[in-house]
N, C-alpha and C positions, 0 to 999 in steps of 0.2 A: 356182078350186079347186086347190090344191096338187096336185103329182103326186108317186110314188115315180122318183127318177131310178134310183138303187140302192139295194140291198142288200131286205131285211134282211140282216145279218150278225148271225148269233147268237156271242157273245166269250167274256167272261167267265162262270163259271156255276159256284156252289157248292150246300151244301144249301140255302139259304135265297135266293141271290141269282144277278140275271143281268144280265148287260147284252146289248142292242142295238142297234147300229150301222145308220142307215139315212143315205142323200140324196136330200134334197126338191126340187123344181124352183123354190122361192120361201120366203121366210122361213114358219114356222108351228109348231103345236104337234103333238110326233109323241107319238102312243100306242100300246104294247106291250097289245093285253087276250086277257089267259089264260082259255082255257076254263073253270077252276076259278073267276073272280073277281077275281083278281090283278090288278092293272093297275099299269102303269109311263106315265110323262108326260115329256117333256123340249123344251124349245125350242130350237128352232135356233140354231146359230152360224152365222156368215157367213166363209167366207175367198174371196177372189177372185171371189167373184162367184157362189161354191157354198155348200148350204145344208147344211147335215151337222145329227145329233144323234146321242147317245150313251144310250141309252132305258134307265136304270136300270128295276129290277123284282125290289120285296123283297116278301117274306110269301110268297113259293113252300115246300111241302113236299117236305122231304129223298125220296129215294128214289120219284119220280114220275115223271110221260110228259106233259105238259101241251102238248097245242095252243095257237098262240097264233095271233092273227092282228094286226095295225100298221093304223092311221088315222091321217089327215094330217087335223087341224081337224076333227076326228069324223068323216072320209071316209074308208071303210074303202079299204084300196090293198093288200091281202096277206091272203091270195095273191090273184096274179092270177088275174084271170076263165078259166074252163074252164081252170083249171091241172091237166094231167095228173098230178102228182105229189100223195103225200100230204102232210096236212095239217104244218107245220112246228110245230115242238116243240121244248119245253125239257125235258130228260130233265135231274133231279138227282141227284148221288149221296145213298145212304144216311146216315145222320147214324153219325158216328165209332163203329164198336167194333157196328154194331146190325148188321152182317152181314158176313158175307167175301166180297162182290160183287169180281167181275175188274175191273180199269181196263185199258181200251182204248187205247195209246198210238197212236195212225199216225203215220208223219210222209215226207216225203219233197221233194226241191226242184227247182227250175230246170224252170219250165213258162211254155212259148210258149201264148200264146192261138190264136193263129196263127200258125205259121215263116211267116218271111219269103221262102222260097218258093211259098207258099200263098197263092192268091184268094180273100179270104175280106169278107162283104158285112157292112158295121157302121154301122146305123142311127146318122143325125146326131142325137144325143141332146143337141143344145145348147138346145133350147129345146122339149123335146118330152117326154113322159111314156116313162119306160121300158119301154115294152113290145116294143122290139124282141129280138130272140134274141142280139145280140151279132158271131155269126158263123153262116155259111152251110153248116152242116156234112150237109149231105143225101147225095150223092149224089158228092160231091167227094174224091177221094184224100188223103189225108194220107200223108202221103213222110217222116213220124218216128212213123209209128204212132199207135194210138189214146188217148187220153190216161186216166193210168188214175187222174185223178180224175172224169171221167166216168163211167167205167164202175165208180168204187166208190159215185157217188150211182143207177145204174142198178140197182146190185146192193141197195142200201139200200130203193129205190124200191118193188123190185120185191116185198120183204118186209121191212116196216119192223119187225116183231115180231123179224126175227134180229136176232143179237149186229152189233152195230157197233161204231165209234171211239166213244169218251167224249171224246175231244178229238184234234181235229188238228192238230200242226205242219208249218207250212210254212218253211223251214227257208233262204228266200234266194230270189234272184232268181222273185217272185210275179211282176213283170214287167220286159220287156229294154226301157229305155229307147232302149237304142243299137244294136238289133238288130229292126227294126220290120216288119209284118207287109207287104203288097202292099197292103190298103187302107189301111193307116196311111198310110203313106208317098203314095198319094192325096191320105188326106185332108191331110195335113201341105203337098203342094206346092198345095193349093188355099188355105191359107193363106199361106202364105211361098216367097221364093224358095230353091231348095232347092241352087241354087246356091251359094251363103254358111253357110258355119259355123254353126250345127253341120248342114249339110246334110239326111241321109233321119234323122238323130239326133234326138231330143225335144228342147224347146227351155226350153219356160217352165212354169210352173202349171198351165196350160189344157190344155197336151199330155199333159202326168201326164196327168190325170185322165180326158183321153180312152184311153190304155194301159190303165185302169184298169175303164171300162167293156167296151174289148173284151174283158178276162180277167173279169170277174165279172158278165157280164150272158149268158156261156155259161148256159142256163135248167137244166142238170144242175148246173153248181158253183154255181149262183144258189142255187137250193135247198139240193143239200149245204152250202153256209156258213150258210144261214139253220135248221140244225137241229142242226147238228153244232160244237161249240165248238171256236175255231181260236186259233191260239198263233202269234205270226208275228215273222221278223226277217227284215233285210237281207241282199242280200251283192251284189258289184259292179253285178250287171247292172241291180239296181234303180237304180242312179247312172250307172254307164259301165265299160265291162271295164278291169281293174287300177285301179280304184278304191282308193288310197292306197297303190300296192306300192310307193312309195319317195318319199324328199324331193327327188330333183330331179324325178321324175316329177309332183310336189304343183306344184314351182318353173314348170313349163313348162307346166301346164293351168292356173294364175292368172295366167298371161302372155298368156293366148290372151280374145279379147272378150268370148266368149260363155259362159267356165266361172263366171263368178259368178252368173249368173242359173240355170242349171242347176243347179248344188251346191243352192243355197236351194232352187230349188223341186224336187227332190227331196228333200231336206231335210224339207221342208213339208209333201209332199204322201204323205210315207210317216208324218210325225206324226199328217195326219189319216186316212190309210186304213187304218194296222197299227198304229201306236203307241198310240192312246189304246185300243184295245179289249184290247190287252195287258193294261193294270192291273185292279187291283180298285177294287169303288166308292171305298173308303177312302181309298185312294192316290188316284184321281181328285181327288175332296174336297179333299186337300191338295197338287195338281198347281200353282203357280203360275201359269204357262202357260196352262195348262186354262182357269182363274178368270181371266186377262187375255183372253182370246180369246172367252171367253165374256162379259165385261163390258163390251163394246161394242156398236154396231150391226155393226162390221165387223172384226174380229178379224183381218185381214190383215198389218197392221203389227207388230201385239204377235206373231202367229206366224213373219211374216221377221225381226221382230229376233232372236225365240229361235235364228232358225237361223243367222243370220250369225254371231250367238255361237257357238254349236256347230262352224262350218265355222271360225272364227278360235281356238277355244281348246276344242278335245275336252274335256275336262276337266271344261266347263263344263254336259253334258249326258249324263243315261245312259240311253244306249236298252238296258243292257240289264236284263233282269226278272227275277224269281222267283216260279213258281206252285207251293202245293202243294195236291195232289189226296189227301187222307186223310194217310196216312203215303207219299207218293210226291213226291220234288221235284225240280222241273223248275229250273236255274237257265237259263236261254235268252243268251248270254254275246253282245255286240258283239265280233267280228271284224275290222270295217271304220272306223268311223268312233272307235273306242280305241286305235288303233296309235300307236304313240310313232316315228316316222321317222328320225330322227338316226339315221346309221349307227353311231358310236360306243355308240349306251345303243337303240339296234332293241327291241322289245320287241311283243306282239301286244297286248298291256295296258298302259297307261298304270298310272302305280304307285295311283292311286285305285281303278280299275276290277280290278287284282288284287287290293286289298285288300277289295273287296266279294265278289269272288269266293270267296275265299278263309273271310271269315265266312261267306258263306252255305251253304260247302261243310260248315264244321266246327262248324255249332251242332248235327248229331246228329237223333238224334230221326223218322229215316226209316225204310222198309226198302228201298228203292230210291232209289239219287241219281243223274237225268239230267242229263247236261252238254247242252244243245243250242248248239252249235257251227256255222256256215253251214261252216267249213275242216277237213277231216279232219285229226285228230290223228296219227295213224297212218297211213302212205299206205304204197307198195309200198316196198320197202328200195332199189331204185336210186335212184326218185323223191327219197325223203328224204333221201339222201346226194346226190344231185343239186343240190338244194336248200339244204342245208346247207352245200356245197362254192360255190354259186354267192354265199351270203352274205357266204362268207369273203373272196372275188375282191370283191364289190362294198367291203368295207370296209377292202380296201388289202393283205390279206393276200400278198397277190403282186404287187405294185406297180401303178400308175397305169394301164397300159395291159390288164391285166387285169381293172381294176376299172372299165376302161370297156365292154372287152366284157362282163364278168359284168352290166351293167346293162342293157345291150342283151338281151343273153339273157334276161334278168328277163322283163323285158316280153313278148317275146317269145313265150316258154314257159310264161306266168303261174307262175311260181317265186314262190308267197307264201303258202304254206299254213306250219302251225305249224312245220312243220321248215325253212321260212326265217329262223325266229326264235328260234334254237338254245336260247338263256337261255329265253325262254320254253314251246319245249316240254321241256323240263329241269325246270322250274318247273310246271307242269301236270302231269305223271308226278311228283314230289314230294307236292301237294298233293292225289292222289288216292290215293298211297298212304297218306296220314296221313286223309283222311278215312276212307279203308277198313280204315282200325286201329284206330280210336276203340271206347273199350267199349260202344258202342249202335252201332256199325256197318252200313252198311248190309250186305245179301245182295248187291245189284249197285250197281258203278256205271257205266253207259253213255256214252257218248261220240255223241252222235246227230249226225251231219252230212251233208252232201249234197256240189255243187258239181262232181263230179268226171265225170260222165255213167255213171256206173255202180254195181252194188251187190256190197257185199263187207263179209266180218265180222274182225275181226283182236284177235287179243287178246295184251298185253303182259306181260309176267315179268320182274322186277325181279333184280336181280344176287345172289347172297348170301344168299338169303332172306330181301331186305329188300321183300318187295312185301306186299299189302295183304289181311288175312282174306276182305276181298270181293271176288266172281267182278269183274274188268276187261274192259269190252269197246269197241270199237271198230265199231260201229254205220252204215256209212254208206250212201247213199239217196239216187238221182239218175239218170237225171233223173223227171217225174214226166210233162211231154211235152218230149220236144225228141230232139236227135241225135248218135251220137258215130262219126267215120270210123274206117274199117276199120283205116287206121292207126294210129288211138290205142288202140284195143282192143288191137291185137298190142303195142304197148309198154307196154300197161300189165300184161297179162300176161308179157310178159319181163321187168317189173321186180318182178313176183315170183319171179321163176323163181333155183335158184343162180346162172347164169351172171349173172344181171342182177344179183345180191346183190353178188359176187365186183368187176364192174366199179362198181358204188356204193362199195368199200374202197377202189379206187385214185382215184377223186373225192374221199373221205374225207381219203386220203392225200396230196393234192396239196394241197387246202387246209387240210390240219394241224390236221383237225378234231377232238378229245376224243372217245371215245366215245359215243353216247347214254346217259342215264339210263334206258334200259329198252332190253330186247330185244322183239320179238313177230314172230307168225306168223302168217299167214291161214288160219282154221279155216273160212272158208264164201265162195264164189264165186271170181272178177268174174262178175256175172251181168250182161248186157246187156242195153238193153229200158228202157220206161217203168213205172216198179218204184212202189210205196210197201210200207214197213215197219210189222210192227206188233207191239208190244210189248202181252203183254199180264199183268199183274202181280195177282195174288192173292195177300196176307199175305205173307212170302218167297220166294214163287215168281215164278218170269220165264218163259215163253214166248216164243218171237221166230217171224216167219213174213212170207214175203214174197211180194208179190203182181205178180205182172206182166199190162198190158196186153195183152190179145189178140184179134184181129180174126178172127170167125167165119170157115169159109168159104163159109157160105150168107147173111154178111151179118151185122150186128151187131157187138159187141163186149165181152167179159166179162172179170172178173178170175183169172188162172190163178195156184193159189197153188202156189209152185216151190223153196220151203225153207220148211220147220218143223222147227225144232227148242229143246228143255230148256233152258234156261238154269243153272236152280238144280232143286232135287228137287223 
């Protein structure tokens, strides 16, 4: 009898359509059956030795609450036996124009399953039905706090009838390949010597997708994905930290033995955990990829080739998407694997990926346009004169011996957010001014990213009054569990600060840097803490509100919400 190894993960989801992500412990036939009738069917593909499907499910009605439950071979597997949680569901929106219902945006990123100073106990799910819990979270300290996607599926749990997310973004690093728990790293030296490259580091396939079970078989975000539609992109930690921040840093991890088998099967193993549940059925349909992986018995080969191409010629593959929820669109933009590295033509987009960008920003027709970005746009003004100052050193602006430290320092300081890549944040403040000029313009356009370990709002102004009818903001959301030192908090609030402002002009001015193409300020935090954001938008109105983890003191853990505020009227 087949087992559920993981998931459900509830994906995509419109008025009429939905998909669901499960992995089976053996080839078979998985079924989505909805309370209402509905049923969805898909057969397994095979990669590595894993059994995955992606459970289409059409004939749902617009504007509904639909329980569903998933069978492996007519074997019912979901929910589990004496599951304390309620029933999982597929909630749809309204059919266009038939009501003024809120969309619920959340999003937030960079979540340890378990820090890697934490003991945490993870059932060998290699040959065995997933019913273990993932991690040992009883009675055990956590030393980065409670995680506050736990406590947003506690709070859902607890009253499934209140307002919730309509979709969640997870916005980068779902999991730290290179940054691995105390059981991991167990279980890792029980396989391999850990002595040898890539050491307590993830290695191949297999190892993905064990990361994978520790962070989604926590039985709180098991559930919350399995009810809640999730939106997902990359950002380093899923691959390895500084994940492409430069071409000789590219030149000396394809020198080293063990980075080609990594790249791929990261590569790979984020195509089949977060990429395919991205699209819509449509897209799917006509995924080549997809239709090759799926038209074998073993779909291994046809998905390492796609990724050695993608790892050999960016160009050749686009992770990133575009969802729209009514009049709400989400473009979700690649960060990481579209960087153009030649210091000469540096760019954060390869010129394909701006050019999609750039259509999908200006066909109109919204009243909200989300940028989902893993790199803040906008960071504190030392940081980005920091940053902008370090690029100019790496690309010779002050000769050879500058340009070797400004790379060292790269790395070092992860210097590689969009103000490393000057033409291109120039280029993005350009493109959102003109989308926010347009005669159907949006009311907002956001900037949603993560990455930084902290939450803060910042909004820019354009020189001249050359900026855009629509409210601009600067959005960002991190971590969702993890940790940031005492010292990074005071610098990053002194790089807001004037003095910090004042010393980011003489970096400016050392490396002979142009102005920015926009000015801005910080209108809301650093707030610190395991945050998620939530946007929540009706006709031209935007609300924003944020939610921080917090650990009872009689025990427990609940969501404390610690900014609310207007967006638009």
């Amino acid at each position: 009898m087949a087992r559920l190894r993981l998931g459900p993960l509830l994906r995509y989801v419109d008025g009429a359509r939905a998909t669901v992500w499960v992995e089976a412990d053996r080839p078979c036939t998985a079924e989505v059956r909805c309370a209402d009738g509905t049923r969805g069917t898909a057969r397994t593909f095979q990669v590595a030795g894993h059994h995955y499907a992606l459970v289409p499910v059409e004939g749902l009605r617009p504007g509904t609450d639909t329980a569903y439950e998933v069978a492996l071979d007519d074997s019912p597997v979901w929910p589990l036996p004496d599951s304390p949680f309620p029933a999982s569901t597929i909630r749809t929106p309204g059919a266009d124009g038939a009501d003024a219902a809120a969309l619920r945006v959340t999003f937030g990123s960079c979540r340890w399953a378990a820090p890697p100073a934490k003991t945490s106990h993870l059932h060998d799910l290699g040959h065995r039905g997933a019913k273990g819990t993932g991690r040992d979270t009883g009675k055990e300290h956590d030393p980065v706090g409670p995680d506050a996607l736990d406590t947003l599926a506690a709070r859902i749990a607890a009253d499934p009838d209140a307002p919730r997310p309509d979709v969640l973004l997870l916005l980068g690093d779902q999991v730290y390949a290179d940054e691995v728990s105390q059981a991991t790293r167990r279980w890792l030296a029980a396989r391999r010597d850990l002595s040898e490259s890539p050491g307590d580091q993830v290695a191949d396939y297999e190892e993905y997708t064990h990361l994978y079970y520790e962070s989604w078989l926590d039985p709180e975000v098991r559930w919350l994905l399995s009810t809640v539609p999730s939106c997902m992109i990359f950002d380093d930690h899923d691959v390895i930290d500084d994940w492409n921040t430069s071409a000789s840093w590219l030149a000396e991890m394809r020198a080293t033995p063990w980075w080609r088998e990594r790249i791929l099967s990261g590569l790979m193993s984020y195509w089949v955990y977060q990429h395919l549940g991205n699209l819509p059925p449509d897209e799917l349909e006509r995924d080549d990829v997809f239709a090759a992986v799926r038209a074998t018995p073993d779909g291994t080969d046809a998905l390492r080739a796609h990724a050695a191409t993608a790892d050999a010629d960016p160009t050749a593959a686009r992770w990133s998407y575009r969802r729209d929820f009514g009049r709400v669109r989400l473009l979700m933009v690649d960060t990481r694997a579209a960087r153009v590295l030649d210091e000469d033509k540096r760019a954060m987009l390869d010129p394909g990926e701006a050019a999609w960008l750039r259509e999908q920003a200006m066909e109109g027709g919204c009243d909200h346009l989300l940028i989902g970005t893993s790199l803040p746009w906008l960071l504190p003004h030392l940081i980005h004169d920091a940053e902008g100052w370090n690029a100019a050193l790496c690309r010779g602006e002050r000769g050879a011996r500058w340009a070797r430290f400004g790379e060292d320092l790269r790395r070092r300081a992860d210097l590689e957010h969009w103000a490393a890549f000057p033409t291109s944040f120039d280029a993005l403040a350009a493109l959102i001014a003109e989308a926010g000029s347009v005669p159907d313009a949006p009311a907002t356009v956001c900037v949603l990213s993560g990455d930084v370990h902290h939450a803060y709002v910042a909004e820019p102004t354009w020189p001249e009054g050359g900026g855009p009818d629509a409210r601009v903001l600067q959005l960002t959301c991190s971590p969702v569990h993890n940790s940031i030192p005492a010292s990074i908090r005071v610098g990053f609030r002194f790089g807001w600060s004037r003095v910090g402002r004042a010393l980011g002009r003489r970096f400016a001015r050392h490396g002979r840097l142009p102005r920015a193409a926009v000015n801005w300020r910080r209108t809301g935090g650093p707030w610190f803490g395991n945050h998620l954001m939530t946007l929540t938008l009706r006709g031209r109105s935007a609300e924003l509100r944020l939610d921080r983890a917090r650990a009872e003191k009689g025990g427990g853990e609940r969501l404390e919400t610690v900014e609310r505020t207007t967006l638009t009227p």
